[in-house]
Backbone as a chain_set.jsonl record, in Angstrom:
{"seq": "XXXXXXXXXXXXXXXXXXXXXXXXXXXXXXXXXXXXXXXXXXXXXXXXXXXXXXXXXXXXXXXXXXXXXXXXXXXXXXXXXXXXXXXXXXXXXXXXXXXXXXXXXXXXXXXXXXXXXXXXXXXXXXXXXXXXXXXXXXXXXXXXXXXXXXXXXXXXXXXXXXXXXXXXXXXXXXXXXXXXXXXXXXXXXXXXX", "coords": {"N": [[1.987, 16.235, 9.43], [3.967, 13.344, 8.63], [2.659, 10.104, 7.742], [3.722, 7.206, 9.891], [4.93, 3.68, 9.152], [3.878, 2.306, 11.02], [1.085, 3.335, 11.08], [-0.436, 2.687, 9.171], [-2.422, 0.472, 10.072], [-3.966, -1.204, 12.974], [-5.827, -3.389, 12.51], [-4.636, -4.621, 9.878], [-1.871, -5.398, 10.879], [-2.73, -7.055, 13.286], [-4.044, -8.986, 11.732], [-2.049, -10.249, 9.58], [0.043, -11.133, 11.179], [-1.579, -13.208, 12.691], [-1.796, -14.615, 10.637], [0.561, -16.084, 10.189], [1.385, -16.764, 12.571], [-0.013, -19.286, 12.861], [1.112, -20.756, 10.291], [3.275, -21.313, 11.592], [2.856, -22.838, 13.728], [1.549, -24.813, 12.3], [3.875, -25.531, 10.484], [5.774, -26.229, 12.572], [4.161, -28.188, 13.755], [3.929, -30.04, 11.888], [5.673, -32.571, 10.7], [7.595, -32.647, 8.041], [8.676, -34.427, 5.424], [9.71, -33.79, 2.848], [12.004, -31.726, 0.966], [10.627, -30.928, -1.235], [7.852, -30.602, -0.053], [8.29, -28.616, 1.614], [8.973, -26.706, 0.078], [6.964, -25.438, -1.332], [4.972, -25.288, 0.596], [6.263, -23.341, 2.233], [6.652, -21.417, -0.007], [3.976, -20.247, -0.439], [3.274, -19.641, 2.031], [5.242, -17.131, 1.625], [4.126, -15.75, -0.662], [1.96, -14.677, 0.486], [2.351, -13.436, 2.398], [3.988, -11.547, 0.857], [1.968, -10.446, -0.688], [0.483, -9.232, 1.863], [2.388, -7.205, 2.115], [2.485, -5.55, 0.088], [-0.026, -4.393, 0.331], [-0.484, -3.634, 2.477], [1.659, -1.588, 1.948], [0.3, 0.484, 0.158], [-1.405, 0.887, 1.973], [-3.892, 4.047, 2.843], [-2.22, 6.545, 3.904], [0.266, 5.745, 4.696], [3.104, 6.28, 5.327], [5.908, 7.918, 2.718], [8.526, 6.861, 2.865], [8.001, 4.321, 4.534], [6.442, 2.765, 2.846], [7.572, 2.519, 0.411], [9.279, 0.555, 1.686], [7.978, -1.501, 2.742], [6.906, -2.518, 0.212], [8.861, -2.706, -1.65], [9.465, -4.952, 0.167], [7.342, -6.71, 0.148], [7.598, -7.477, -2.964], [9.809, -8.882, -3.124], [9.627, -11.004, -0.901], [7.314, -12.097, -2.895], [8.218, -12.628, -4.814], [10.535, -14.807, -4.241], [8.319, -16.992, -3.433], [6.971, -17.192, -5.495], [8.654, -18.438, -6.848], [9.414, -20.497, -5.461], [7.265, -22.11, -5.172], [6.307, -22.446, -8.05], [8.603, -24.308, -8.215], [8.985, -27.301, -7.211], [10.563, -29.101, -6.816], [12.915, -28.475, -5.833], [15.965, -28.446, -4.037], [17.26, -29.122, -1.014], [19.523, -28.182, -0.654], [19.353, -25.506, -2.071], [16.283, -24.421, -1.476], [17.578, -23.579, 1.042], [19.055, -21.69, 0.506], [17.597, -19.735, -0.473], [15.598, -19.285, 1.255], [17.533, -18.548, 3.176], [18.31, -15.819, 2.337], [15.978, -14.526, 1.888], [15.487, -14.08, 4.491], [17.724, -12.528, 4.835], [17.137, -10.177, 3.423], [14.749, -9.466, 4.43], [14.946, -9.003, 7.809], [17.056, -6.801, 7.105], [14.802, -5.191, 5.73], [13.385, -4.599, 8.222], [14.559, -3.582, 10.092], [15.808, -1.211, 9.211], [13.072, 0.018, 9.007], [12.672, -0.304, 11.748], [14.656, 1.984, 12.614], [13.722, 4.046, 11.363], [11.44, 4.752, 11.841], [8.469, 7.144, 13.574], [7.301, 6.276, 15.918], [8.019, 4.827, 19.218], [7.63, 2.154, 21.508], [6.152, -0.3, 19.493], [8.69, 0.184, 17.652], [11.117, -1.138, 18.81], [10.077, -3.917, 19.208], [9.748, -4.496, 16.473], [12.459, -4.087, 15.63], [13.674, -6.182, 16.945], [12.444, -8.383, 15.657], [13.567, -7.7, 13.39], [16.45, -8.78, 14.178], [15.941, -11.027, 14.576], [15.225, -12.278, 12.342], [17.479, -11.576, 10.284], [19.798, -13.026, 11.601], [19.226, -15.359, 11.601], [18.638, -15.726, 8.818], [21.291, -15.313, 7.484], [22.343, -17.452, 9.295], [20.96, -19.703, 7.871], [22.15, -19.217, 5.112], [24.57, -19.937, 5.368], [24.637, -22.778, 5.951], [24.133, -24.755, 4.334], [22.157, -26.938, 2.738], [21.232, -28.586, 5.13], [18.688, -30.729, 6.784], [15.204, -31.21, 5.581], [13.107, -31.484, 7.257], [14.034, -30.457, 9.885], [14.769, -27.688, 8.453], [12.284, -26.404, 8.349], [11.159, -27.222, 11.022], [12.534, -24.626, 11.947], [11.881, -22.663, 10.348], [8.96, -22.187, 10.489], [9.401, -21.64, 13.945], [10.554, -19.45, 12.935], [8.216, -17.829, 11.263], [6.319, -18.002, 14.005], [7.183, -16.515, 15.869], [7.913, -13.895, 14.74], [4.952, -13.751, 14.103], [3.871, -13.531, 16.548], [4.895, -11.021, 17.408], [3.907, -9.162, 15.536], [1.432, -9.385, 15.932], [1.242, -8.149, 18.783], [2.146, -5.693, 18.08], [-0.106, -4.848, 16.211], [-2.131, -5.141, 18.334], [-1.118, -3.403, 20.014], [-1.266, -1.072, 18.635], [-3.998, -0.471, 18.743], [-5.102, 0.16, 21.454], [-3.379, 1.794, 21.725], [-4.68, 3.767, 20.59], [-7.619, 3.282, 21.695], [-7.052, 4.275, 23.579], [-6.118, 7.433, 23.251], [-8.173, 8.547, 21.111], [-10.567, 8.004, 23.172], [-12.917, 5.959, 25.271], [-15.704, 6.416, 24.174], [-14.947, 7.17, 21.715], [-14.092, 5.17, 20.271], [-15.287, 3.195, 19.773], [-16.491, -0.546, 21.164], [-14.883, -1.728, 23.729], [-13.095, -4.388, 23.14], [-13.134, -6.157, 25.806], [-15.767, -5.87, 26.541], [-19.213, -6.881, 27.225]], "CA": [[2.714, 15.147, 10.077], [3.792, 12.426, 7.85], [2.414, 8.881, 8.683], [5.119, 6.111, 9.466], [4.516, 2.605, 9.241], [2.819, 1.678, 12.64], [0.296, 3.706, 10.857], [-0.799, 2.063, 8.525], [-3.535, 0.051, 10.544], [-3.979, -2.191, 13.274], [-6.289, -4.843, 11.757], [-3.817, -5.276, 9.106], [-0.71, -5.933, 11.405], [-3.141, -8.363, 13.421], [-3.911, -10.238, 10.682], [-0.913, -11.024, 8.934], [0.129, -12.006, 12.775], [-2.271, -14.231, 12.784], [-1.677, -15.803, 9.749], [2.033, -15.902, 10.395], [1.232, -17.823, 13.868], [-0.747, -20.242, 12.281], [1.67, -21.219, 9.952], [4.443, -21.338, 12.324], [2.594, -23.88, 14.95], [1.541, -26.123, 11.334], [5.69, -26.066, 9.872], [6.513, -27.167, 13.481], [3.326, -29.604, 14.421], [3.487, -31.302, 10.692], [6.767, -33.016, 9.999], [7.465, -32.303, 6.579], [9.539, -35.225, 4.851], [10.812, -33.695, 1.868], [12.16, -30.541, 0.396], [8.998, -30.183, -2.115], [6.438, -30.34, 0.697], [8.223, -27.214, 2.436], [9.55, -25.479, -0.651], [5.611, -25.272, -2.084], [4.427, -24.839, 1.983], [6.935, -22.213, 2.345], [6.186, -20.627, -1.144], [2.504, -20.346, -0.656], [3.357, -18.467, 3.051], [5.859, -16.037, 1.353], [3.137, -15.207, -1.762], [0.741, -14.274, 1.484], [3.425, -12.189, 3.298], [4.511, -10.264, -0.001], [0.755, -9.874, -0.924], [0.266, -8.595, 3.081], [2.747, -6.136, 2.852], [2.362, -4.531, -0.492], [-1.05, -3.766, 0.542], [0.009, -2.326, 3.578], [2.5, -0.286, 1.097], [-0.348, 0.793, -0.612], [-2.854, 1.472, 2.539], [-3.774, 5.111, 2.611], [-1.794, 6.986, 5.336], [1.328, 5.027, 4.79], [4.537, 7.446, 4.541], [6.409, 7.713, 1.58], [9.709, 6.011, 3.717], [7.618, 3.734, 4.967], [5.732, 2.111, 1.546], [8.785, 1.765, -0.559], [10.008, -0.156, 2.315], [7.057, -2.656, 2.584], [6.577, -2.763, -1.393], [10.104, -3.646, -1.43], [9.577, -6.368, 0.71], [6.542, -7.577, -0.597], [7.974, -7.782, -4.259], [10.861, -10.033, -2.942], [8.379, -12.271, -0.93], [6.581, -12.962, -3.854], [9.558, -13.403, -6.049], [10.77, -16.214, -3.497], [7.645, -17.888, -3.313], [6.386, -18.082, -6.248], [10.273, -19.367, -7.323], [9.606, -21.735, -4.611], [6.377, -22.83, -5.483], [6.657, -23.191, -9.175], [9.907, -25.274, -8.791], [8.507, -27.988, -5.683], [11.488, -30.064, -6.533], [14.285, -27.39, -5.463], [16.71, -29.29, -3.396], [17.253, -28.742, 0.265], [20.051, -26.675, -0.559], [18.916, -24.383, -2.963], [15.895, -24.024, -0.615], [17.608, -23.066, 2.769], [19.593, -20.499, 0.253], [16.574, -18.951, -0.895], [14.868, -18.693, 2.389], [18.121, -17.539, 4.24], [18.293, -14.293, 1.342], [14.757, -14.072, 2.545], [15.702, -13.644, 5.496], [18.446, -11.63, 5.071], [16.706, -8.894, 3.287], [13.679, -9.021, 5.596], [15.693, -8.913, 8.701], [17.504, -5.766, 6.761], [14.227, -4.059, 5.98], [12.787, -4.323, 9.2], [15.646, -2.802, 10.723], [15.238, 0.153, 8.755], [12.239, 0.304, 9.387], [12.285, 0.323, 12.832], [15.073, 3.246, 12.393], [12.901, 5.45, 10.307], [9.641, 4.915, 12.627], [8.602, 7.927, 14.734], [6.913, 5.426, 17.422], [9.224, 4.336, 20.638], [7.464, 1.157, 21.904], [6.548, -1.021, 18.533], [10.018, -0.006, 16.742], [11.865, -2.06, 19.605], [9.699, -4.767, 18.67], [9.956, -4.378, 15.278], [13.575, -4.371, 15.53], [14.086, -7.284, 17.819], [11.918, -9.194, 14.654], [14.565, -8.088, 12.289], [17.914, -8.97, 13.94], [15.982, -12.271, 14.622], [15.544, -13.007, 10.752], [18.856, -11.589, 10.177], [20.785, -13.767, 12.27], [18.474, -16.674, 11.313], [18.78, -15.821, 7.393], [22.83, -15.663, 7.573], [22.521, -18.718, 9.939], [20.597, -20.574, 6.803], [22.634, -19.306, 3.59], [26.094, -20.371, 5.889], [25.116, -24.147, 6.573], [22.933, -25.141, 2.734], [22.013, -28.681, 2.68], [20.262, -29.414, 6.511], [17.376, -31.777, 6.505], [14.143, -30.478, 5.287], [12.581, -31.464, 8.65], [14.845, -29.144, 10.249], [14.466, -26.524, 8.612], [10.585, -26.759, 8.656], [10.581, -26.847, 12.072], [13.059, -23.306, 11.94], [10.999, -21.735, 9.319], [8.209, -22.357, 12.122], [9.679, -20.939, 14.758], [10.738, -17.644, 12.551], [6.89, -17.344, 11.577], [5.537, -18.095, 15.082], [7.907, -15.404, 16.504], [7.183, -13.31, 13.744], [3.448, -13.541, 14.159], [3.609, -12.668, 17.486], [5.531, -9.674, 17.133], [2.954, -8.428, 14.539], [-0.317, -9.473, 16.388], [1.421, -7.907, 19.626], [2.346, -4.062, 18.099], [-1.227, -4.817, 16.196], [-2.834, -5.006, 19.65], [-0.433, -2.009, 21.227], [-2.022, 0.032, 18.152], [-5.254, -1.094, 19.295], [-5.152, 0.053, 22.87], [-2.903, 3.181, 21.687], [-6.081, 4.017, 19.327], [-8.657, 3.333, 21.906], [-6.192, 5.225, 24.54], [-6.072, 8.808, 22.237], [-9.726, 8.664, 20.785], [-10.968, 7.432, 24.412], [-13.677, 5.018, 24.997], [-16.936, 6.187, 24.036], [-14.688, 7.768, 20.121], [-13.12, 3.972, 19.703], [-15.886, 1.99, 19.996], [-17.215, -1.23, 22.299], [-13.78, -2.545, 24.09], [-12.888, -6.153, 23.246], [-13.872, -7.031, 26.571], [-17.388, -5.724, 26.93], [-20.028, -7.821, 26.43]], "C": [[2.68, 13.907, 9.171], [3.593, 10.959, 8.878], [3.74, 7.801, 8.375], [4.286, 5.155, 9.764], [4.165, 1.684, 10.478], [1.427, 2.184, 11.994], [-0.949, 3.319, 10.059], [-1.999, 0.787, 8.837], [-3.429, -1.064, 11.566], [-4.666, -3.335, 13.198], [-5.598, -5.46, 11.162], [-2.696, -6.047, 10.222], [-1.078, -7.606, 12.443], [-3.407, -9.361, 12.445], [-2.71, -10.754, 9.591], [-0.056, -11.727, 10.26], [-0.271, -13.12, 12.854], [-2.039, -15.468, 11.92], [0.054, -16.689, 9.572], [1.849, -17.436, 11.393], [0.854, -18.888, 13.494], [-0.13, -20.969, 11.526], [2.58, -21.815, 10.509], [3.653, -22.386, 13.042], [2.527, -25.195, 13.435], [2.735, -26.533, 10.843], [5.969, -26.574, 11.093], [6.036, -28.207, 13.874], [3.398, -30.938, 13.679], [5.25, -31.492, 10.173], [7.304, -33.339, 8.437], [8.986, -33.007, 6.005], [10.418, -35.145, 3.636], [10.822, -32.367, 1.356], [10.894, -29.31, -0.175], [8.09, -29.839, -1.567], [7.044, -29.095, 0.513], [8.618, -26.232, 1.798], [7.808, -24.847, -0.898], [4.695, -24.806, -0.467], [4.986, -23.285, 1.97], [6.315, -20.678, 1.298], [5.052, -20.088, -0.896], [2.52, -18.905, 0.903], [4.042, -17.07, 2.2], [4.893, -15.209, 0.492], [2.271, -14.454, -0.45], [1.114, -13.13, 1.696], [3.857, -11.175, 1.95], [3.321, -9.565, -0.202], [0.477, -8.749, 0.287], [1.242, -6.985, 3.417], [3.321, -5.045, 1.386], [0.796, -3.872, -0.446], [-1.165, -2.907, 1.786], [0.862, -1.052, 3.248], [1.526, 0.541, 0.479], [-1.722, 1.567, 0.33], [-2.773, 2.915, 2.854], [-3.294, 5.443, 3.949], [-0.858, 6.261, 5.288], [2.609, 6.065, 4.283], [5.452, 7.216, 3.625], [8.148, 6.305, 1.823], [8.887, 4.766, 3.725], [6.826, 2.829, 4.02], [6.967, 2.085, 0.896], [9.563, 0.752, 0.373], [9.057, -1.849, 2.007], [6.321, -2.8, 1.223], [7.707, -3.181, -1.621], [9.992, -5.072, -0.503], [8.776, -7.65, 0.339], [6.91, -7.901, -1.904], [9.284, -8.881, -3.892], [10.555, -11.232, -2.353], [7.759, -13.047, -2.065], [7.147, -13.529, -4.616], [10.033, -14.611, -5.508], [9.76, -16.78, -3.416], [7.144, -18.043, -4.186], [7.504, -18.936, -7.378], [10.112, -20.587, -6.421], [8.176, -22.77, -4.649], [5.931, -23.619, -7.129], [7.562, -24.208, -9.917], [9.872, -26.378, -7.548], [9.578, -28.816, -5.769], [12.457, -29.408, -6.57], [14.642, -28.445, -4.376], [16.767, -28.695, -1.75], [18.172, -27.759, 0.176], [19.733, -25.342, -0.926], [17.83, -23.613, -2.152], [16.418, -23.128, 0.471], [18.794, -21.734, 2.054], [18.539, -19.145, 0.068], [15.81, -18.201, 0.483], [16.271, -17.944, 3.722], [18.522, -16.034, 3.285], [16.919, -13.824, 1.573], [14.776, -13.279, 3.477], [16.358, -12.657, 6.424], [17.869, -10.434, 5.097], [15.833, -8.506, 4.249], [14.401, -8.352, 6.757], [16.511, -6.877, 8.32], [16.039, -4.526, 6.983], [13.569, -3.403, 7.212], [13.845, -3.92, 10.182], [15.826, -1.596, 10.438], [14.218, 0.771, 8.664], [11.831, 0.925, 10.808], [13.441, 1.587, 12.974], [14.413, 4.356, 12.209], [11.508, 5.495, 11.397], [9.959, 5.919, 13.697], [7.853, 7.281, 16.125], [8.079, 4.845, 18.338], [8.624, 2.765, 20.949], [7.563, 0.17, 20.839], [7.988, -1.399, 17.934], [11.019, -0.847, 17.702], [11.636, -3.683, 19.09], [9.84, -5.529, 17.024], [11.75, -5.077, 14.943], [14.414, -5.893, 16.136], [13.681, -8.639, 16.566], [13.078, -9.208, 13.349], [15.803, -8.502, 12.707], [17.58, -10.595, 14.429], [15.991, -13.184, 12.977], [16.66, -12.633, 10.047], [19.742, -12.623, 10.562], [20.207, -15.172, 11.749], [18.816, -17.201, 9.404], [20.042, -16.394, 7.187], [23.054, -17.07, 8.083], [22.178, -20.272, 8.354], [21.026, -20.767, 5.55], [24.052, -19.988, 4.267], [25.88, -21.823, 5.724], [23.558, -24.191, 5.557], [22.962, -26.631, 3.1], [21.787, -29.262, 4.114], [19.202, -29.912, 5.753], [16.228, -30.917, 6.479], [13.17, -30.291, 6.896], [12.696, -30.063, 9.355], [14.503, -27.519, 10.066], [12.72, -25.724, 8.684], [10.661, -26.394, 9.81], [11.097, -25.193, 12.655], [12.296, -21.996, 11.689], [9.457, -21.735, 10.709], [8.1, -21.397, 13.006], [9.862, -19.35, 14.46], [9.251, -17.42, 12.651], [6.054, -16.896, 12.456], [5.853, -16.687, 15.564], [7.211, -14.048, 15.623], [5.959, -12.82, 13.785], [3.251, -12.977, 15.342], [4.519, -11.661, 17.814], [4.668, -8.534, 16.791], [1.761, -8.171, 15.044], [0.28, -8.261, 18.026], [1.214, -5.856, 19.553], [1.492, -4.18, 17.26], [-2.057, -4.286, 17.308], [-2.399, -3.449, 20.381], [-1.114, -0.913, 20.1], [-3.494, 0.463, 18.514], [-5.526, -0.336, 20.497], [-4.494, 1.456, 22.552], [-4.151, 3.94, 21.276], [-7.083, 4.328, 20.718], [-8.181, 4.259, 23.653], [-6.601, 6.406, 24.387], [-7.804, 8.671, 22.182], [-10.743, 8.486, 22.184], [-12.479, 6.162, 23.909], [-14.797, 5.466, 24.285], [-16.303, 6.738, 21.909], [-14.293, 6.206, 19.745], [-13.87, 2.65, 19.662], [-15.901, 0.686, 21.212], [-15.46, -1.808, 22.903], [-14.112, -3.873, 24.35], [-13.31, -6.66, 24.817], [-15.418, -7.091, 26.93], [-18.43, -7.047, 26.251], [-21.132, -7.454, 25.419]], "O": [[1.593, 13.395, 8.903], [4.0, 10.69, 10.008], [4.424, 7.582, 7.375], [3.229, 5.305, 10.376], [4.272, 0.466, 10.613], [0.477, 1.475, 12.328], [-2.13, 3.588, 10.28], [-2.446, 0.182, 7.862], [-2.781, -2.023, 11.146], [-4.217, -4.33, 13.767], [-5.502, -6.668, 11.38], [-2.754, -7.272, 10.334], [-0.435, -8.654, 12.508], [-2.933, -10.496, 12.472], [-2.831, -11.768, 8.903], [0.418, -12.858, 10.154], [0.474, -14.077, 13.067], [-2.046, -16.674, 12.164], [0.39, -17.671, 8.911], [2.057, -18.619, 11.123], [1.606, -19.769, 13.908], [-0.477, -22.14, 11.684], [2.873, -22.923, 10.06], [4.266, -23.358, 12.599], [3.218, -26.214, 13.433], [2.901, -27.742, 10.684], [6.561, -27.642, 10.939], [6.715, -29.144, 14.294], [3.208, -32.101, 14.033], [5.874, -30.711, 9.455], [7.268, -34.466, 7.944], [10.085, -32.456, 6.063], [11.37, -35.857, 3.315], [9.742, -31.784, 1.262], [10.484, -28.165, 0.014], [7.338, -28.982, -2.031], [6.683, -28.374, -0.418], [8.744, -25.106, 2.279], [7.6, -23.686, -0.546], [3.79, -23.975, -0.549], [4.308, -22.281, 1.752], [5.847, -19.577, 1.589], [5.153, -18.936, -1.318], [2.04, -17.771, 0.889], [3.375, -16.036, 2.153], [4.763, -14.024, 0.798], [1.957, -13.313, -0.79], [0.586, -12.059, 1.396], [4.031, -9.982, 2.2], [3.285, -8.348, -0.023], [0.272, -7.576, -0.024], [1.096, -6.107, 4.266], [4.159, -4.146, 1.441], [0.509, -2.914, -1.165], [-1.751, -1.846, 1.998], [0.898, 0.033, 3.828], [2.046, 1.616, 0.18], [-2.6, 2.332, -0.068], [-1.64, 3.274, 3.174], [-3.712, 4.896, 4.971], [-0.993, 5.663, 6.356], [2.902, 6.453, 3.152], [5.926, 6.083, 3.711], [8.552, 5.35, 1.16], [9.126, 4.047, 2.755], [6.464, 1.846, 4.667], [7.377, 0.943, 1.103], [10.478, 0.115, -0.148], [9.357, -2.857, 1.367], [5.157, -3.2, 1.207], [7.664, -4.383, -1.885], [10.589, -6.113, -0.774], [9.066, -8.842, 0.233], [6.39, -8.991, -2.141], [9.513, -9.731, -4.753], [10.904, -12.319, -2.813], [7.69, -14.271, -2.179], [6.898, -14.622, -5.126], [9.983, -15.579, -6.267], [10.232, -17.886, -3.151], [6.562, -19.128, -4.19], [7.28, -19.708, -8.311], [10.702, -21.631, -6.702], [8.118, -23.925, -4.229], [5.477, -24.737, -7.373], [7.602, -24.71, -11.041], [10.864, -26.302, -6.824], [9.734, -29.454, -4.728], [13.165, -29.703, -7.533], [13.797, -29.194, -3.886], [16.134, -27.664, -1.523], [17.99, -26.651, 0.68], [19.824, -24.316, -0.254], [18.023, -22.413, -1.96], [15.84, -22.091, 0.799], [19.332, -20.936, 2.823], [18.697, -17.965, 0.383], [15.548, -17.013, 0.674], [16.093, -17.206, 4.692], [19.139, -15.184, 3.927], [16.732, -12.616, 1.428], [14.321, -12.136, 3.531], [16.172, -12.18, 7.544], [17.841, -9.666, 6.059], [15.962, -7.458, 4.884], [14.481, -7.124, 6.711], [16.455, -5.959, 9.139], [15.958, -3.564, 7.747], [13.266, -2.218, 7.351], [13.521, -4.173, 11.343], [16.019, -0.796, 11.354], [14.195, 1.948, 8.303], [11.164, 1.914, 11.111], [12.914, 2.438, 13.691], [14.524, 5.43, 12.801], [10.752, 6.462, 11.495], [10.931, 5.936, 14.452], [7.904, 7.839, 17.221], [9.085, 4.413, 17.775], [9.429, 1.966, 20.47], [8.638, -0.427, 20.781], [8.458, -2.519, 17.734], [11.937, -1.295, 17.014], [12.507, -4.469, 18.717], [9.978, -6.694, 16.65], [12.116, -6.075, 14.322], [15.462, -6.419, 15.761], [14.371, -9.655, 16.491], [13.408, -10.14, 12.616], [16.563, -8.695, 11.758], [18.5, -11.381, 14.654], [16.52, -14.239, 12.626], [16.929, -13.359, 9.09], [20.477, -13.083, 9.689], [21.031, -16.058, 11.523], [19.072, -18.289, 8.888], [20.191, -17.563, 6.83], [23.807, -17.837, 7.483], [22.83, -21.265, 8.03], [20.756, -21.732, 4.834], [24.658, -20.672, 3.443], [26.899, -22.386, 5.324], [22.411, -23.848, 5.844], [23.834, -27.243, 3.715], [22.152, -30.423, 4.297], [18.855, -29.699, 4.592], [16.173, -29.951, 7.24], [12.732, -29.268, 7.421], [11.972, -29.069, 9.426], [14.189, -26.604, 10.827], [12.358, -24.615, 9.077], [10.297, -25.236, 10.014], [10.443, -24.564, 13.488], [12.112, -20.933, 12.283], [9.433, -21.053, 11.734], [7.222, -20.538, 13.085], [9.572, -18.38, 15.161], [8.783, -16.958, 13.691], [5.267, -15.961, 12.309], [4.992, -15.813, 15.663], [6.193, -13.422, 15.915], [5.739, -11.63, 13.558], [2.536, -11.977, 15.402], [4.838, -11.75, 18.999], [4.577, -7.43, 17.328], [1.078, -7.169, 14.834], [-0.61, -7.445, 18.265], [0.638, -5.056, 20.29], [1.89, -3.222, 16.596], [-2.603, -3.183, 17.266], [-3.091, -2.663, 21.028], [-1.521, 0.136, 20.599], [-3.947, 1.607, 18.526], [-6.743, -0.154, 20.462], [-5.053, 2.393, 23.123], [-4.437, 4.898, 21.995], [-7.371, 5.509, 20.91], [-8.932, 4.678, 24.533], [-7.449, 6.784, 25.196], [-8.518, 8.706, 23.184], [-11.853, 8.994, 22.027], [-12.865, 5.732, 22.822], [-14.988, 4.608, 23.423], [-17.111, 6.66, 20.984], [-14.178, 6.129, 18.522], [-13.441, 1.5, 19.568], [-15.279, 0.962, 22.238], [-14.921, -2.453, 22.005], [-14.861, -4.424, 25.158], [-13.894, -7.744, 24.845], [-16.075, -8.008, 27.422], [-18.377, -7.778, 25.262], [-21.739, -8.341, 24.82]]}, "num_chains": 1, "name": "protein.A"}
C-alpha cells in the first residue's frame, strides 16, 4: 500500500500549523508600514514553509506522488522568499506579484494533492486550503500596487487560515492514529493527566 501525503506525520502537519498561525495573527496584529518590512517578513515565512515541506517530501513513508508534490512546493517557497528577502526594497507591486504566483502555484499544488490523496476527510480540507490560495493568489497578481498594510493584513489571514487547516488534519491524524492503534498502542491521550 503506497503512503499518500496525510501520511507523512502528524507532528509535522501540526507544527508547520502552528507556525503558520502564529505568523498570521503577527502580519495582522503588527501594522507593517512599508513594502520592505513585509517583503523580508513575508520572505523569512516562505523560507520556513519551503524548508517545512521539503522535509515532509523527504519524510520516510511519503509516496512517490505525494513528495514530488511537496518538494515542488518547497523549492518555489524558498525561491520566493529568499527573492523576497534578499531584495527588502521590492516595491509593493512587484511584491503582491510575487506572493500572488505564490499563491497561485500553492493553491494549484494543493489541489492536486488533495486529488491524488487516498484519505476522504483531510483531502476536503486540504482542498478547501487550495482554492482559498488560488482565488487569493489570482486576486493579488490582478490588482499589483495595494498598500503594503493591506496586503499584510491578507497575507495574515491566508497564513492564519492556512495554519488552521494544517494543525486541524494534524490533529484528525492524531485521533485517526490513536483511533486504529487504540489507546493503550498510541500512548497517554492529550487529555490524561
Amino acid at each position: 500500500m503506497e503512503s499518500d501525503w496525510f501520511s507523512i506525520g502528524w507532528k509535522a502537519l501540526v507544527a508547520r500549523g502552528g507556525v503558520a498561525l502564529v505568523f498570521g495573527i503577527l502580519a495582522m496584529a503588527w501594522p507593517l508600514e512599508t513594502a520592505t518590512a513585509l517583503a523580508l517578513l513575508w520572505g523569512l515565512w516562505a523560507i520556513a514553509d519551503g524548508f517545512g515541506s521539503l522535509a515532509q517530501g523527504f519524510w520516510p513513508g511519503a509516496g512517490s506522488g505525494s513528495r514530488w508534490l511537496l518538494v515542488a512546493m518547497g523549492a518555489i517557497a524558498l525561491i520566493a522568499g529568499i527573492v523576497a528577502v534578499t531584495s527588502p526594497k521590492v516595491t509593493a507591486v512587484a511584491l503582491t506579484w510575487i506572493l500572488g504566483i505564490w499563491l497561485i502555484a500553492r493553491g494549484v499544488f494543493e489541489l492536486a494533492a488533495a486529488a491524488t490523496s487516498s484519505t476522504t476527510v483531510p483531502r476536503g480540507l486540504l482542498a478547501l486550503a487550495g482554492l482559498v490560495d488560488l482565488v487569493l493568489g489570482i486576486l493579488f497578481a490582478a490588482n499589483p500596487g495595494k498598500g503594503a498594510v493591506g496586503i499584510a493584513f491578507l497575507l495574515g489571514l491566508v497564513a492564519f487560515a492556512w495554519g488552521a487547516v494544517l494543525l486541524l488534519m494534524g490533529l484528525w491524524l492524531r485521533r485517526e492514529a490513536t483511533h486504529h492503534l487504540g489507546p493503550a498502542d498510541a500512548g497517554p491521550h492529550p487529555t490524561a493527566s
